[in-house]
N, C-alpha and C positions, 0 to 999 in steps of 0.2 A: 158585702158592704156596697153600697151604692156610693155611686160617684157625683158630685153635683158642681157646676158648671153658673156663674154669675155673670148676668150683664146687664146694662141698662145705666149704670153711672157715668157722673158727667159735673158737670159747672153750669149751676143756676141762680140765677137770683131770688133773695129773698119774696115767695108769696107764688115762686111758679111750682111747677109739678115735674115729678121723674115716675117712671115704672121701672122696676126691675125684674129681673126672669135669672130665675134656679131651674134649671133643666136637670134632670136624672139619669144617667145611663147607667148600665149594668143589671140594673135592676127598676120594678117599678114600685112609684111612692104608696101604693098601697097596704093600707097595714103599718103606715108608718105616720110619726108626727114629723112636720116640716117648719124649722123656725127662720127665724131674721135676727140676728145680732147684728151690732156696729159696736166698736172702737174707735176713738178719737186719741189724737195722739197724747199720749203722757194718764191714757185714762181704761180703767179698767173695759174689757170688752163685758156689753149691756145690752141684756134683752130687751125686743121689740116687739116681735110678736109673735105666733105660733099658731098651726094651724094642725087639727087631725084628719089627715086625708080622706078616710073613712065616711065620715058625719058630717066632714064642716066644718066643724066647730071652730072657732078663734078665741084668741085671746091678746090683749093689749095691752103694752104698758102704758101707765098714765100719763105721760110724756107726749106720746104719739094719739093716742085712743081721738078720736073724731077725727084726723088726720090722713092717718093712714089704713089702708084695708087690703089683706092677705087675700088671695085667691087661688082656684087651683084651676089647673083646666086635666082632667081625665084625658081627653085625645092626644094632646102633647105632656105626656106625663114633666108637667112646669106647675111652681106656683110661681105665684106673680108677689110685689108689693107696690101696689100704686101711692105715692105718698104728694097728698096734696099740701097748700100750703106752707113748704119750705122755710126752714128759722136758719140762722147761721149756723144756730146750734144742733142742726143736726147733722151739721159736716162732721163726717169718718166712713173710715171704711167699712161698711156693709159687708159679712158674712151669711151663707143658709147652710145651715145646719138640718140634718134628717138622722131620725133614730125609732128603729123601730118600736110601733106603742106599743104599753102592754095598759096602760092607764094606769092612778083610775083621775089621777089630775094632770094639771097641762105641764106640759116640760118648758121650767124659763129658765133654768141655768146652764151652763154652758157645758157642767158637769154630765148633763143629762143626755146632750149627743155626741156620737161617735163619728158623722160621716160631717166635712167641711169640707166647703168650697173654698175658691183661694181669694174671698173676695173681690168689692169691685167698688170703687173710692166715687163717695158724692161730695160734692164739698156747694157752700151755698155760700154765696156773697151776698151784703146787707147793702 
């Protein structure tokens, strides 16, 4: 199982920007999908986005889609999530999730990965 490692959260105001970094040790994210969920308090934990190491590929939920954008970097086996334009409503805690693909569609529920991170709290003021 891979182990994955969050940071980059903080206190911003509405309209700025955070990145975030899921780092992998134990193993590398190859072969594997890498997602983004957040929870907010009193609210079910909700996917964001996902990425398949492999290809690229992404997916977004409509909430975020033009917003935000998953990346990976190969040499530091990290994806990223850069998330522009901050709403209040996207304060919670931030989790990344990795599982390995087998495909043949993208993994959004939470069901779908086995390895988390302990998160890492964005919270946005309006």
């Amino acid at each position: 199982q891979v182990q994955l490692v969050e940071s980059g959260g903080g206190l911003v105001q509405a309209g700025d920007s955070l990145r975030l970094s899921c780092a992998a040790s134990g193993r590398t994210f190859s072969s594997y999908a890498v997602g983004w969920f957040r929870q907010a308090p009193g609210k079910e934990r909700e996917f964001v986005t996902t990425i398949i190491w492999n290809n690229g590929r992404s997916y977004y939920a409509d909430s975020v889609k033009g917003r935000f954008t998953i990346s990976r970097d190969n040499a530091k086996n990290t994806v990223y999530l850069q998330m522009n334009s901050l709403k209040p409503e996207d304060t919670a805690v931030y989790y990344c999730a990795a599982e390995y693909y087998t495909g043949p569609h993208y993994y959004t529920s939470p069901t779908d990965f086995g390895s988390w991170g302990q998160g890492t709290q964005v919270t946005v003021s309006s």
